[in-house]
matplotlib code that plots the C-alpha trace (Angstrom):
import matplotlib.pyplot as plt

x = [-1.3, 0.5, -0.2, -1.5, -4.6, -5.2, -5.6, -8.0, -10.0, -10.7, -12.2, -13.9, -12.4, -13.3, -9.7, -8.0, -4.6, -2.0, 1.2, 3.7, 6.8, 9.9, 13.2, 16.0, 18.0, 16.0, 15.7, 13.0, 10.1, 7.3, 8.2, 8.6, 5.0, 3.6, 4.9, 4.3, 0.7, 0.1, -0.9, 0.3, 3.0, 0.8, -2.0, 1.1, 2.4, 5.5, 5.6, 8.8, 9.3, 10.8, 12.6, 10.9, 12.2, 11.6, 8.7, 5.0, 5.9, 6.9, 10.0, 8.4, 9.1, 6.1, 4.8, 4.8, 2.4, 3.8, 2.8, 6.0, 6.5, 6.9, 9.8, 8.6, 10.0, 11.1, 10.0, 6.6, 7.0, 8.4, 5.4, 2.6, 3.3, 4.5, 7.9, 10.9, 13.0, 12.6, 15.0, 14.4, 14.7, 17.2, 16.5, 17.4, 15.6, 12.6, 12.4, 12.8, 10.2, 7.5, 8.0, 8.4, 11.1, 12.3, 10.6, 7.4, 6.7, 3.1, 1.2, -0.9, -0.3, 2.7, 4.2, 3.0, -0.1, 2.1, 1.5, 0.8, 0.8, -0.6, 0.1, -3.1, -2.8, -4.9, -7.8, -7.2, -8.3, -11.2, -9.0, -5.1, -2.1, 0.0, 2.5, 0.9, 3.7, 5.7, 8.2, 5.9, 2.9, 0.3, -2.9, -5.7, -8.4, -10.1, -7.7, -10.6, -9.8, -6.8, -6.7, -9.7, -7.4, -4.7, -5.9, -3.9, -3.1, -3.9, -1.4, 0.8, 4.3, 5.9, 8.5]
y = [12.5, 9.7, 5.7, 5.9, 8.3, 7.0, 4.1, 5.3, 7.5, 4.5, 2.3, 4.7, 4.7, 7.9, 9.5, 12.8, 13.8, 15.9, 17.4, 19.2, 20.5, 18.6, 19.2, 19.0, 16.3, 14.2, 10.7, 9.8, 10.7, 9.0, 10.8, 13.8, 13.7, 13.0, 16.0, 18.1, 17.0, 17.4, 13.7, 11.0, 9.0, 5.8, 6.9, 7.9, 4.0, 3.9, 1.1, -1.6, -4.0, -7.4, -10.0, -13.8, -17.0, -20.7, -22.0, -22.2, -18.2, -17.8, -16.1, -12.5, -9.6, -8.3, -5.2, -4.2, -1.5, -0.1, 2.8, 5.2, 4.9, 1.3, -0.8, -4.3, -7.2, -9.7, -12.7, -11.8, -10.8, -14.4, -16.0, -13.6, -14.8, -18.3, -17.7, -19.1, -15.8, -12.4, -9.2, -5.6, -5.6, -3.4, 0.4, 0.2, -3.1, -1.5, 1.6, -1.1, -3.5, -0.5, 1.9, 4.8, 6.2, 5.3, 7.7, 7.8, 4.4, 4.0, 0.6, 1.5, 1.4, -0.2, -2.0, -5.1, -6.1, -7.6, -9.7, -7.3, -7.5, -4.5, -4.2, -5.2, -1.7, 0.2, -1.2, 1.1, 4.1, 5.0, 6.7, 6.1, 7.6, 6.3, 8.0, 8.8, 8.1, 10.6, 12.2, 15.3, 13.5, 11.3, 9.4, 9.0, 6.5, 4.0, 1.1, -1.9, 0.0, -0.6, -3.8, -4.4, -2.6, -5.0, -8.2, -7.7, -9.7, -7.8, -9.1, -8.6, -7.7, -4.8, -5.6]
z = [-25.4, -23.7, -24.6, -21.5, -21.9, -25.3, -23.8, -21.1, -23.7, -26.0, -23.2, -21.3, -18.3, -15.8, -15.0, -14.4, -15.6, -13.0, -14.4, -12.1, -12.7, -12.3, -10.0, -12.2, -11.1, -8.9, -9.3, -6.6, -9.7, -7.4, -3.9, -6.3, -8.3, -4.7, -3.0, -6.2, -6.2, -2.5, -2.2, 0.6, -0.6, -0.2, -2.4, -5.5, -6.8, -8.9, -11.8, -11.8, -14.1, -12.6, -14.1, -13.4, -13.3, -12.6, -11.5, -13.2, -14.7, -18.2, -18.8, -19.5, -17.5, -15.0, -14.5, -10.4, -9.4, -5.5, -3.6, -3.7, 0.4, 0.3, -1.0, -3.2, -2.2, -5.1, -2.8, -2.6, -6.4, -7.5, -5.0, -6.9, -10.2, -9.3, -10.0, -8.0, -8.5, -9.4, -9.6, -11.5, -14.6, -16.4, -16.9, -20.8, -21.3, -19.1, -21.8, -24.9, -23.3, -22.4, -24.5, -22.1, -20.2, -17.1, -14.3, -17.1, -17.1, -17.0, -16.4, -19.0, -22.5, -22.8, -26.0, -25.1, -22.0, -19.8, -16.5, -13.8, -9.9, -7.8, -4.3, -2.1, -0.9, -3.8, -2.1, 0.3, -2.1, -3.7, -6.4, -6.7, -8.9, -11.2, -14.3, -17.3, -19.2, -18.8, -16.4, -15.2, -15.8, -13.6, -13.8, -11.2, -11.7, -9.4, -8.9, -9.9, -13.4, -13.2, -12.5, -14.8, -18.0, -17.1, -15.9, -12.9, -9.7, -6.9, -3.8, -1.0, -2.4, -0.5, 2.1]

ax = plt.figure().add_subplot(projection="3d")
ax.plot(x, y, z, "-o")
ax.set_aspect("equal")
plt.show()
């Protein structure tokens, strides 16, 4: 068990858990659980953590929710949160700050509840996917969860 399901266990939340085997040596782990679990790359969203500053944000890093097709863009980022700039945070700092391993990090259950942004398109889906918490492992629940679990902003901030 991952932070992740614990997490989902505890409150209740209605989810299913999909592990495929991973390619040694890739490093596209969202395009990768997508095509392992037969799912459109839209529907599969890979977690970032970004790096905010100036503005109304505090200083703490944010948690970015994107569909795996889609690149996020740092302005719309920095203009979510109220931020003047944002950039990706570093992998190791990423792993310290979540507690999970780059290519597992999950959005849920992480060391500390972060501020998260979702891109507006989970409202697309009736039921999206995100990592578990582990390389090998993903999540599908309904996306209000998500951003219910989270208290997440739910914007425009793919490029």
């Amino acid at each position: 068990m991952t932070p992740a399901v614990v997490l989902l266990e505890d409150k209740g939340v209605t989810f299913g858990v999909h592990e495929y085997d991973r390619g040694d040596g890739l490093r596209d782990f969202g395009r990768e659980a997508a095509e392992a679990l037969g799912l459109e790359h839209d529907q599969v969203f890979k977690t970032l953590l970004v790096d905010t500053e100036g503005g109304d944000a505090p200083r703490d890093p944010v948690v970015v929710v994107v569909p795996v097709s889609c690149m996020v863009s740092m302005k719309l980022v920095a203009a979510a949160v109220g931020a003047k700039k944002a950039a990706m945070c570093d992998p190791a700092a990423a792993e310290r700050i979540t507690g999970y391993v780059v290519g597992g990090i999950s959005p849920l259950g992480q060391r500390k509840l972060l501020r998260t942004v979702l891109d507006e398109s989970v409202e697309l889906f009736d039921t999206i996917y995100v990592s578990g918490g582990r390389r090998g492992l993903d999540i599908s629940l309904a996306p209000r969860d998500l951003a219910d679990l989270l208290d997440a902003v739910v914007a425009p901030i793919t490029a």
